[in-house]
N, C-alpha and C positions, 0 to 999 in steps of 0.2 A: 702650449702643447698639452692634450687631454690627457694621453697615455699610448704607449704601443702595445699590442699584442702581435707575438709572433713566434714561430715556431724555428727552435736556434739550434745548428749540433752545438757540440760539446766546446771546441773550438773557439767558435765565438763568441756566444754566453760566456766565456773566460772573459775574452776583451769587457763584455759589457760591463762582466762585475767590478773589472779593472777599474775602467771608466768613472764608475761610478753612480749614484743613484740607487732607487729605490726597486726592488723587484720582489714579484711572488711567482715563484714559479713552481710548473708541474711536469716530472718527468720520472723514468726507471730509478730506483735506490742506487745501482753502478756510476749514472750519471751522476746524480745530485752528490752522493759522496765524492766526487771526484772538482767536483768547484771550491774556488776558491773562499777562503772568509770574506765577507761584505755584508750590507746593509737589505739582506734579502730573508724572507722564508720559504719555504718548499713542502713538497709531501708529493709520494710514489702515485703513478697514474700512469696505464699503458695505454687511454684511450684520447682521442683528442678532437672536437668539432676545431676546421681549421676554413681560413676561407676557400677551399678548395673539396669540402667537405669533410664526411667522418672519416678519421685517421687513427692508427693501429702503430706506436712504432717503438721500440725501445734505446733509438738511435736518436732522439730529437726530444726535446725541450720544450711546451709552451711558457712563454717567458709574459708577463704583463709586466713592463715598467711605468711604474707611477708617474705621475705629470712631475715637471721639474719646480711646478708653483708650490705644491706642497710646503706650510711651513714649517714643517717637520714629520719627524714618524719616529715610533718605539718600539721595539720589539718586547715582549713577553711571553714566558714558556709557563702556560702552568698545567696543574694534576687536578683531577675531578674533584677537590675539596675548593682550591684555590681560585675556582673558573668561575663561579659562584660572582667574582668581582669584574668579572670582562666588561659589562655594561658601565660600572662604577669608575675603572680605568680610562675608560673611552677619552677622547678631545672634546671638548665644548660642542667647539664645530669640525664637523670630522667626519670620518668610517674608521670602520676595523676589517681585517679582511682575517681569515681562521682556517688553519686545516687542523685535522686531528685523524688519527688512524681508525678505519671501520673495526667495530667489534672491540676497540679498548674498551677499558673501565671507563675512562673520562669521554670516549664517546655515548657510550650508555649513559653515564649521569647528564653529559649535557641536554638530550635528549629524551629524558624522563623532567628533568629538573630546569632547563632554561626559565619558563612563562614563570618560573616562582624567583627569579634572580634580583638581586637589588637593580631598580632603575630599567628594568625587563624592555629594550626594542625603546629605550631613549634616543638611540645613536643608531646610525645604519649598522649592522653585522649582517657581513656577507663572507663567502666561504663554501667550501667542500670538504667532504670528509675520503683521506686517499687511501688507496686499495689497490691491488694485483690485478693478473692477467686472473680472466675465470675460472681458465683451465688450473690455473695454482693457487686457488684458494684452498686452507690447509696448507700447503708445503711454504709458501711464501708469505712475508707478515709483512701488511704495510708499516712504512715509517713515516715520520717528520722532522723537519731540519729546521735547526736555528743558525740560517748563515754568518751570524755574529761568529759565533762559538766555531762554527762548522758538528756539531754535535749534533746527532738523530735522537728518534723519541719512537718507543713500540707504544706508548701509554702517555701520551698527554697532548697537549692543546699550545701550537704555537700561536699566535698571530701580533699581528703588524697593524695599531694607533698609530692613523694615517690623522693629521690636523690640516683643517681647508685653511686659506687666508679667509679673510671677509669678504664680503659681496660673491661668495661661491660657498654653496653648500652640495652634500650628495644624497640623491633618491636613490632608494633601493625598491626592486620592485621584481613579480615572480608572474609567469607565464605559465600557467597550468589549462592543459586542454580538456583535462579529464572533468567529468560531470557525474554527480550522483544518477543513477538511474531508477527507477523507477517500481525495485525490488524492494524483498523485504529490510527492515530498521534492523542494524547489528547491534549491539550494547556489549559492555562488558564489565565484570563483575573488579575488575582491580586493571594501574596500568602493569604494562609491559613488554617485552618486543617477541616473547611467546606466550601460547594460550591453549588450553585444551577446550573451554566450555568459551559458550557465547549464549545471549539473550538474544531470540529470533524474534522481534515481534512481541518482544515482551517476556517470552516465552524459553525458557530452560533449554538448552540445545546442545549432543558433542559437536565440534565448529568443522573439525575433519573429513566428521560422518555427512555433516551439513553441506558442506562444499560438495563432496563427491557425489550424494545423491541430486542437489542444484547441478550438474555438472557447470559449475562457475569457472570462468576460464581466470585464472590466477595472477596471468600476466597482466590483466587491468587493475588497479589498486582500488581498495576502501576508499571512499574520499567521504570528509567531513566539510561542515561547514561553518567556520568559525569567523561569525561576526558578518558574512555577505563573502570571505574567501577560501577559495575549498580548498582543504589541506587534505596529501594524499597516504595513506599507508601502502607499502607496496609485501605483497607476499615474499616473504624468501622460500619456503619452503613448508611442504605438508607432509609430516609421518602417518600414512594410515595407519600403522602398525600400534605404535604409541600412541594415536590420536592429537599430535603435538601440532601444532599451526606456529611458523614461525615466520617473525615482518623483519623490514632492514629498516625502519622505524616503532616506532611504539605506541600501541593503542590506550586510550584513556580513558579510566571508570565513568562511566555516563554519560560519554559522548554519542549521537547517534553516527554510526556511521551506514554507507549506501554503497553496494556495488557501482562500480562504474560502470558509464553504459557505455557502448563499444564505439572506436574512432575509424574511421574508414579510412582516412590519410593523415596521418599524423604529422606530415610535415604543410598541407595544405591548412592544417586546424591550428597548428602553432605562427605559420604564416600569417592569418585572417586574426589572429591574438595581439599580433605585434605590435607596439604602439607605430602611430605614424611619426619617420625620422629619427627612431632612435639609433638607428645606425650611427648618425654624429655625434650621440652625444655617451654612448656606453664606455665605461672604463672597464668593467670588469663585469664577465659571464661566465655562466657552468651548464650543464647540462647530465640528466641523468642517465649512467650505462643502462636504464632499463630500457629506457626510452629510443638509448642509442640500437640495442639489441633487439628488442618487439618491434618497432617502427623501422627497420632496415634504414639507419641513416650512414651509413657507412657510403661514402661519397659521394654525399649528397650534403647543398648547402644551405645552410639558416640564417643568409640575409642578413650579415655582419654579425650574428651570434658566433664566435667564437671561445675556446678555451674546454679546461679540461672538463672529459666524460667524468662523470664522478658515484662514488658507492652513495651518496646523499647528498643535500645542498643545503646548507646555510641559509638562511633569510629572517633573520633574527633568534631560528629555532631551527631545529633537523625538520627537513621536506622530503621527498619522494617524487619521483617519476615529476621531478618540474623544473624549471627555466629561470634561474635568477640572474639577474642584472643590477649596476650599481652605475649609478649616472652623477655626472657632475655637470652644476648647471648654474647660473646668477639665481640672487634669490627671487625673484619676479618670477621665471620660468620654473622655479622648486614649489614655489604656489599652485601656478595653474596646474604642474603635473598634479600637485596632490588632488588637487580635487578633480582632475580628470580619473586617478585613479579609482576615488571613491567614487565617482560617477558610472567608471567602468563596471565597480565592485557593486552595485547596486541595479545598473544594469542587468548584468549578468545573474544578479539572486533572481530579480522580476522574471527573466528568460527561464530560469530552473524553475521559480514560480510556477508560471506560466505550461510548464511542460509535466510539470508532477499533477495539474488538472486532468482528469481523466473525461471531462467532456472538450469536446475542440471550442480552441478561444480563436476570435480573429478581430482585429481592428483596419476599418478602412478611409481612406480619405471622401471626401462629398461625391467624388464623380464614380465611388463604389470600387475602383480600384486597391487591389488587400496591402495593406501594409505591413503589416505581420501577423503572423498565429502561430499556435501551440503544433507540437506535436500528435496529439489526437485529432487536430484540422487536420493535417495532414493525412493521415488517415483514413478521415471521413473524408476528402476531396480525392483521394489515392494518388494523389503527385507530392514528391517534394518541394520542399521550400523556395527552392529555386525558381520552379514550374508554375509555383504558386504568385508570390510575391509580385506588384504591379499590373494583374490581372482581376478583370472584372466577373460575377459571378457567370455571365454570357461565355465565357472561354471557360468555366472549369464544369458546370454542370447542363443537362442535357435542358435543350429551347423551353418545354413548359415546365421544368421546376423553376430554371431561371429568370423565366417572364414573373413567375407568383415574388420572388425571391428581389428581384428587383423592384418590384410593386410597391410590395415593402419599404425598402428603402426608402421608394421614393415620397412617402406617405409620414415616415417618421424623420426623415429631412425637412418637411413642409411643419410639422406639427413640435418638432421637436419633443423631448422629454425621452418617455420611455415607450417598449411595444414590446408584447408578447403574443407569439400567433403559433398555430401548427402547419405542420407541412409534411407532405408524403412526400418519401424521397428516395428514388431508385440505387437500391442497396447492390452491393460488390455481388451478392447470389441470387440478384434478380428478383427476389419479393422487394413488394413496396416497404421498407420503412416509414414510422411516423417519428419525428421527430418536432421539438418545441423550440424554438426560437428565443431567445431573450436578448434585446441591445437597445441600446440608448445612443443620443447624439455626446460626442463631447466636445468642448469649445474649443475653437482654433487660437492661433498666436494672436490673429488682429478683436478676440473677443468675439464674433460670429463663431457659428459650425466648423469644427472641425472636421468632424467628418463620424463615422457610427462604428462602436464597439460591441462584442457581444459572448453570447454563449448558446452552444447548441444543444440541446441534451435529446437524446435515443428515449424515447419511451415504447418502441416497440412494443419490448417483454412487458411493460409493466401495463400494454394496454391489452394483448393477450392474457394475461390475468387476471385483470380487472374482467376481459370478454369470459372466460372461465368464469371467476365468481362471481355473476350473474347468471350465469346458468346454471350452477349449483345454488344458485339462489332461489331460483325458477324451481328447478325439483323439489328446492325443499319445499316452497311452500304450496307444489303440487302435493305435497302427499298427502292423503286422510286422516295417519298418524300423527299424531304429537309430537313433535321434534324436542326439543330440550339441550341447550349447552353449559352444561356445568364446571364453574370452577369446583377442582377437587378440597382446596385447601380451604372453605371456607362454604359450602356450598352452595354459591352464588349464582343464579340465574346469569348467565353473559349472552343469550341471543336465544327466542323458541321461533316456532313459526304460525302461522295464521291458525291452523288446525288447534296448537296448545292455549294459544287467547282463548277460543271458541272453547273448548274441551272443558276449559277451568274458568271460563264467563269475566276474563280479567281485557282491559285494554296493554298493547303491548309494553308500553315504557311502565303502567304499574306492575305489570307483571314481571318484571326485570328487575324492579326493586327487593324482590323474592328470593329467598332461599329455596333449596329443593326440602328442606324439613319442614316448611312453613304452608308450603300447597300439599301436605299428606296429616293424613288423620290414623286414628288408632295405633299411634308410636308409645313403645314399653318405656315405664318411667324411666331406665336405665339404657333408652336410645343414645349411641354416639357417631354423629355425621361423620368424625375422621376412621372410625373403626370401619362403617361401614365401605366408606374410600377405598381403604386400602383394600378392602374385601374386594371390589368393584375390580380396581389396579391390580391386583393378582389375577386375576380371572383373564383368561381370553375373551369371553362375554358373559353376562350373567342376565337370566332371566328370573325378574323379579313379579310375587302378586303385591301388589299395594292398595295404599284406599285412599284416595285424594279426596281435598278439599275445593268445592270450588267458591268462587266470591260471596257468593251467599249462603255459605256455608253448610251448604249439600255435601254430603259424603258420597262416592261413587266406587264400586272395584276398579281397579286397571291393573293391565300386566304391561310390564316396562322391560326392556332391554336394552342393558347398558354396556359399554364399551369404553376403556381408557383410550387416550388418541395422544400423541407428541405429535406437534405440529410446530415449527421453527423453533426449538427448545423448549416451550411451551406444553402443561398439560393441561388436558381438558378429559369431562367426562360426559359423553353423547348416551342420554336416554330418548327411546324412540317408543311413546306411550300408546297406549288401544284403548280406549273405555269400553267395557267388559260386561256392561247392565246386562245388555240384552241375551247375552251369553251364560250369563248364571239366572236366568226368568228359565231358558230351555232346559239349562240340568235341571233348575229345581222341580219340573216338569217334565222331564226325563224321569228325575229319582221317583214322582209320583208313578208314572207309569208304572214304576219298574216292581211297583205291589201287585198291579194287575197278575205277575207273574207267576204269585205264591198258590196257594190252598186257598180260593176263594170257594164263600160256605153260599150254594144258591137253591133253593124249595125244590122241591124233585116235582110237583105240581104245576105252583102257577108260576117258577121260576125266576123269582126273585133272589137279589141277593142281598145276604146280612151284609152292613158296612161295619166297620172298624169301632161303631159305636152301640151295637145292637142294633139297629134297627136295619128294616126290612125296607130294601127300594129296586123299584123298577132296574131294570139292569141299563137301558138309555141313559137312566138319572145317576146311576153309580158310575159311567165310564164317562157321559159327559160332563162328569165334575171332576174327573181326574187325568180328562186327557184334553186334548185342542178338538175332538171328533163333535159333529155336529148328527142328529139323525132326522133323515125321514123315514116317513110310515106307508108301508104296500102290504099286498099280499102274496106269499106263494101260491103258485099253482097244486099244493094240494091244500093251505088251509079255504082257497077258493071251492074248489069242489066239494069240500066239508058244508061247507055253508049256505054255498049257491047250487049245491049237484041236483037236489031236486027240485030248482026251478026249472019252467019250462022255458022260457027264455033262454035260460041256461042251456037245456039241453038244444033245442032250436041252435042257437050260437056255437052249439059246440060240433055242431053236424060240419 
């Protein structure tokens, strides 16, 4: 006989203890104080999964009696010091089964302290921690009982060293639906079961102020992952006032923990969890009141899960919001479970894996039908898993992407190895996305093809950018200016444009090997590139005259205007240069002009003028050597008549 579980008034449970045998049961403090002394333990519990579903009652009992094979059992009461030895205690071959009161001292230390305990999870330990109605949390304190004695406990730890015969040993094992999701990393700075501060990302955070501005729904728990299984912290409570965050388990210095990402039906996710056939073979389950309360299980059933609701669960340590079982089995069948479980447990990390990829993963069998994918496939195909699975790329996306799509396939089936290709692919708002392809074949069971895996990754955005900086690439080196990008810290040439090669007679990769102090000339012996940086870096812009150097070591003016730039955290400093020759040839030819202006000394006769040097010149010879003017020679119509008025031709012609 494995064991019974059942749900007993008061009544009966008397006969039972009469009887004889082994039991742990869970019920109201009224009840349990009112049984007789036997070979049982107990601890307060008003909630109860039954097979008839979740149940509420303060008139009724879940009772487990132990199998009658048992070749013994011991009871033990101990105090948060003493508990330290429960693993040490344990039977060779065996379980323990454990309650303790939510919120004692010995439930806190067990659950800061267990994973440090001598022989730590040698032996199954399974258990619940028992608790009150919600509404009387505060006015009611849970208990525990040691049905030897008949004696309660507000503050300590009973349980029952259960010992197997031979050729039967017991798996313990935990049914958690919850999955890290795909938020920020929580950390924290020490353990505990409250906390004001948390590390976001690395990053200093109040966890109060965090939550409320995430608006993070509370009732799904922290989950870690420890080892391939995700253990959950569940919230008790959040003080904005105080900034207090308070868990009904306890968080650990340097563990990452992950919001959980949300369950749609908690009783279908726990269902699709269950091993296959454990119904035969379970002694002893628990299940958490949070799970009973968020997930409306209240008469509703879990498929031979029964026993009590509980403030937390046992499973070699305090757990949260999860589903422990303890199985008794031959040792043959305690093998294969285990490494189904690890296989389970390994499973399920590759699937969390698999789902924390932020591009869509998918694996298919030869004939292209999906076999599985990420949640980003999902996504990127906008059906669920369900929609997905068993379908070929012809059912989920539109005739000509899937004709290219299949092409593929069918071309890296023939070829085997690897393939990478692009592809345009009609996006949820109707622009074409681009998108890149990566998969390979992997081998099937008989050695031939298995069938092709892969990864899709969005380059969109990042070919719109690239279209961007190529056109700002085009401008630059459309302009007739010099372009120049400098690093500030060091004055390093990082990119010029066609203009700046040409300006400075350099080819572009030597000209990059360049400082910006090393292409300028006439610098004071007490020039310094970082003073002038910062000069530059104050400035909104600064317009500079300078005198460059160019390769062959011409000297030239230019005026330069520079500008500090932050570009992805990054600084730079943009000078946009003019070579200015021709520019200073017209002032200095301007300034020349500009003597014509003054007291110029010219003969009152034959009207010449004195130059700058004494001497006497034509006045054509004086302004054409000080201006761009060029002259021709004619006459006025009166020094014509001076000269020619008494010729007769003249007069003739002038008639």
């Amino acid at each position: 006989m494995l064991g019974v579980q059942e749900m007993n008034g008061l009544d009966e449970l008397k006969k039972k203890i009469a009887g004889g045998g082994y039991f742990f049961i869970a019920a109201d403090e009224k009840l349990l104080a009112a049984l007789p002394k036997g070979d049982w333990i107990g601890g307060t519990s008003p909630y109860f999964m039954t097979e008839n579903g979740g149940l509420q009652t303060r008139d009724k009992a879940h009772v487990l009696r132990l199998p009658d094979y048992l070749a013994g059992a011991a009871i033990r009461v101990y105090d948060e010091r003493s508990l330290a030895s429960v693993y040490r205690d344990a039977p060779a071959n065996g379980f323990s089964l454990i309650t303790m009161p939510a919120a004692s001292r010995t439930q806190l230390s067990f659950a800061l302290n267990a994973h440090d305990y001598d022989d730590f999870a040698a032996s199954p330990l399974a258990g619940w921690i028992a608790g009150v109605r919600l509404d009387a949390i505060g006015r009611d304190a849970p208990r525990v009982f040691d049905g030897r004695t008949g004696r309660s406990y507000g503050d300590a730890a009973v349980v029952m060293h259960a010992a197997l015969p031979k050729g039967r040993t017991a798996v313990l094992g935990i049914i958690n639906i919850f999955e890290p999701g795909n938020g920020d990393v929580l950390t924290f700075e020490n353990d505990g079961f409250s906390v004001k501060r948390a590390l976001v990302n690395g990053n200093p955070a109040q966890l109060a102020r965090y939550l409320a501005e995430k608006s993070i729904d509370t009732r799904l728990p922290l989950v870690a992952d420890y080892g391939g299984a995700m253990i959950n912290v569940s919230f008790q409570g959040v003080d904005a006032e105080s900034g207090e965050v308070k868990f009904f388990a306890p968080v650990f210095k340097g563990v990452e923990y992950r919001h959980a990402r949300p369950v749609g039906d908690y009783l279908r996710a726990f269902l699709d969890q269950k091993p296959p056939g454990i119904e035969d073979r379970v002694l002893f389950s628990c299940n958490c009141v949070l799970n009973y309360l968020h997930s409306g299980l209240e008469g509703k059933r879990t498929a031979g899960f029964t026993g009590p609701i509980t403030f937390g669960e046992v499973a070699y340590q305090l757990l949260n919001q999860t589903a422990v079982y303890l199985e008794i089995v031959t040792a043959n069948l305690a093998e294969r479970l285990r490494t189904e479980t690890v296989l389970r447990r390994q499973n399920r990390l590759l699937g969390t894996l698999m789902d924390t990829i932020p591009d869509p993963v998918f694996y298919k069998d030869e004939s292209g039908r999906l076999l599985d994918c990420n949640r980003a496939y999902e996504e990127f195909a906008g059906l669920p898993k369900a929609k997905i699975l068993g379908r070929t790329v012809h059912d989920l996306f539109p005739p000509e992407t899937a004709g290219v799509y299949a092409a593929r396939n069918r071309e890296l089936l023939e070829t085997q190895g690897t393939q990478t290709y692009e592809l345009d692919f009609p996006g949820k708002d109707g622009d074409t996305r681009n998108v890149i392809v990566r998969s390979a074949t992997f081998p099937g069971a008989g050695g031939g093809v298995g069938g092709i895996a892969g990864v899709i990754r969005d380059v969109t955005d990042l070919r719109r950018a690239s279209d961007e900086l190529k056109l700002f690439r085009d401008l630059l080196e459309s302009s007739s200016d010099a372009v120049m990008i400098i690093r500030p810290g060091d004055g390093r040439l990082t990119d010029v444009n066609v203009s700046a090669c040409e300006m400075l007679g350099y080819p572009r990769l030597e000209l990059l090997k360049l400082t910006f102090e090393q292409i300028r000339a006439g610098l004071p012996p007490d020039y310094d590139w970082r003073t002038e940086a910062d000069r530059i870096k104050a400035a909104p812009s600064l317009l500079l005259d300078l005198t460059h150097r160019r390769s062959n070591g011409d000297t030239f003016p230019a005026e330069a205007s520079l500008k500090h730039v932050v570009l992805n955290g990054k600084e730079y400093l943009v000078a946009i240069t003019r070579d200015i020759s021709e520019r200073r040839k017209m002032e200095a030819a301007l300034k020349e002009v500009s003597t014509l202006q003054g007291l110029i000394p010219i003969c009152a006769n034959c009207k010449k003028i004195r130059n700058d040097k004494g001497y006497w010149e034509r006045v054509e010879t004086y302004i054409s050597q000080r201006t761009e003017a060029k002259f021709s020679h004619g006459l006025c119509e009166e020094c014509v008549r001076k000269l020619y008025g008494k010729e007769k031709w003249f007069k003739d012609g002038g008639k």
